[in-house]
C-alpha positions in Angstrom: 0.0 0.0 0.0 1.2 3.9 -1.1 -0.1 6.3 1.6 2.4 9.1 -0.1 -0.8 11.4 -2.0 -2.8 10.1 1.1 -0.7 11.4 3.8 0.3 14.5 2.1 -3.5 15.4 2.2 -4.1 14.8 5.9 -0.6 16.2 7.2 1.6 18.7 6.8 5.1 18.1 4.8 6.8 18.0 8.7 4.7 15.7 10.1 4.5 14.0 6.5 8.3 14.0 6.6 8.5 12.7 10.1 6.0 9.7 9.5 7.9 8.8 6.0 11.2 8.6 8.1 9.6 6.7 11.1 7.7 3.9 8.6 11.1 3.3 6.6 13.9 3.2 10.0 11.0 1.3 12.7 9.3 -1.6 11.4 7.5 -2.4 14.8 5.8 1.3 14.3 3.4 0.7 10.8 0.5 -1.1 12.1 0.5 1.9 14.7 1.3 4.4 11.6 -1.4 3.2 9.7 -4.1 2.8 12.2 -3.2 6.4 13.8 -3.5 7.4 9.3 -6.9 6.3 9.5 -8.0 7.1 12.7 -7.6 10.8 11.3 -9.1 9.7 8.0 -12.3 8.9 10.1 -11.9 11.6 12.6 -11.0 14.8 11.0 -14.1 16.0 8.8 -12.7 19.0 7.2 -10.4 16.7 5.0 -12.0 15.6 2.0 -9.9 12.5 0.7 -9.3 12.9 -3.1 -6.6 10.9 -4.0 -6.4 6.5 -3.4 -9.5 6.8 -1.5 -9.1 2.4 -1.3 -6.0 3.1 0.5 -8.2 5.5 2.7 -11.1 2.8 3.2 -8.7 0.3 4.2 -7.1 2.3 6.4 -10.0 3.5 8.3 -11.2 -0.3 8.2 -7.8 -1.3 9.9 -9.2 1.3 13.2 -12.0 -1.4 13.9 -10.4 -3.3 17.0 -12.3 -6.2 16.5 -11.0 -7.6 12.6 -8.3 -10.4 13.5 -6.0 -9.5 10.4 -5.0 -7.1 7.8 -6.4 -8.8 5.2 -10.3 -8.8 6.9 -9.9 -4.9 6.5 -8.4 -5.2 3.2 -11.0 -7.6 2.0 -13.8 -5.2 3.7 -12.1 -2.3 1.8 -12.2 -3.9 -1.9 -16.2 -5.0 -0.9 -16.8 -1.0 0.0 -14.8 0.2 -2.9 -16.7 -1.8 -5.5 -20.4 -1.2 -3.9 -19.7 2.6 -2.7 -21.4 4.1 -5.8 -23.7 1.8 -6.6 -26.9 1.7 -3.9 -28.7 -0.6 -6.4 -26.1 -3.3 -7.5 -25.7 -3.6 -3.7 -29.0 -5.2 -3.1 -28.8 -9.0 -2.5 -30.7 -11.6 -4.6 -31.4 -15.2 -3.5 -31.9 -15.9 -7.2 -29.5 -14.0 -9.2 -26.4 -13.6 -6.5 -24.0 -16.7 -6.1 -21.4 -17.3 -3.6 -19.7 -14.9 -2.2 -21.2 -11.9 -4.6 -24.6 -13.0 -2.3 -22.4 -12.4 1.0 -20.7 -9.4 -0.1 -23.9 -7.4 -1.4 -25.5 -8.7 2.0 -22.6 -7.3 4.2 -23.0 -3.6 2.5 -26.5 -3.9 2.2 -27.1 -4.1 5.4 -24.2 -2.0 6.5 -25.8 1.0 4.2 -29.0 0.6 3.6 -30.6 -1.7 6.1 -33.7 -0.6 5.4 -34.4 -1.6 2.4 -34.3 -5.2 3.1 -36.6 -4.5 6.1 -38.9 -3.4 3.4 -38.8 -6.3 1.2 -39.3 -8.1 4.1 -42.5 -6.0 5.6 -43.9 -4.9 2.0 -43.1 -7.4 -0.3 -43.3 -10.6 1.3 -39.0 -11.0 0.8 -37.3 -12.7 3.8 -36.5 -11.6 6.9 -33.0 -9.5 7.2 -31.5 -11.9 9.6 -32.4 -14.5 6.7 -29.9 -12.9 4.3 -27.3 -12.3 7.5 -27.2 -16.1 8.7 -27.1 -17.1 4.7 -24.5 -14.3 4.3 -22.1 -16.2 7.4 -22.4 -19.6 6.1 -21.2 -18.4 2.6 -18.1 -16.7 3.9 -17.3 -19.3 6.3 -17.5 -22.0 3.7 -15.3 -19.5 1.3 -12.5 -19.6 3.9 -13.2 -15.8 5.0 -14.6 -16.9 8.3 -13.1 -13.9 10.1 -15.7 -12.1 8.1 -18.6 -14.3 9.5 -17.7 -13.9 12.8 -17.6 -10.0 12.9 -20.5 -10.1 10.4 -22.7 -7.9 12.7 -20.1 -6.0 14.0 -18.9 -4.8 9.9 -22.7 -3.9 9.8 -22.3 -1.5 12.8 -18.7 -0.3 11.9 -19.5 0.5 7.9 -23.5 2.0 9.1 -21.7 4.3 11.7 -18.3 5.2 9.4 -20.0 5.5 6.0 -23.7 6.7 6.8 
């Protein structure tokens, strides 16, 4: 990952500076580098993030102290990136949706726009949310993300309060 364009938009070139030096000469200081990164990525609303905004999601995804690995983030961050602009290709369909395109519309569905499957459900007959959630955990755990099952409910939370 290239912060470089990223950093130089939330810092100024001394503290820029200082965090380049301190990532290259102190390998035990990135995780903290990158989670302090997007800590103020999520926290500082005046910025407006222009440039690699996936290396900005996955930073702010790596501040979520409950994700076991880098790669849960990084694999939450390619889901968000994909989905972010499209509210109606994010909509889950038992028919249509295989695999894990099923589970990873039904993560960001109900992340950012949980609503609209508690419609289907009370208008239009569809199933219950918690139908799509359960189907949603089987199909990661049996694709080998099972990180992603377990904190299932808590990506919900995380994404509906960082991204809504």
């Amino acid at each position: 990952m290239s912060t470089g364009a990223l950093i130089e938009q939330l810092y100024g070139q001394n503290e820029c500076n200082l965090i380049r030096n301190l990532y290259k000469e102190d390998p035990s200081v990135r995780i903290t580098i990158r989670e302090a990164i997007g800590t103020k990525i999520i926290l500082d609303t005046k910025k407006f993030i222009s440039d690699k905004p996936l290396d900005a999601i996955y930073l702010a995804c790596l501040t979520a102290k409950f994700a076991t690995s880098e790669e849960e983030c990084h694999t939450i961050a390619i889901t968000i990136y994909q989905y972010h602009n499209k509210p109606c290709h994010m909509v889950p369909s038992l028919i249509e949706d295989e695999g894990l395109n099923f589970a990873y519309k039904t993560l960001m569905s109900l992340s950012l726009q949980p609503q609209f499957l508690e419609n289907k459900w009370k208008y239009h007959g569809a199933p219950k949310p918690d139908y799509y959630r359960n189907i949603s955990k089987i199909v990661f755990s049996r694709y080998g993300e099972k990180n992603i099952a377990a904190h299932h409910e808590q990506w919900e939370r995380f994404l509906g309060e960082m991204f809504i």
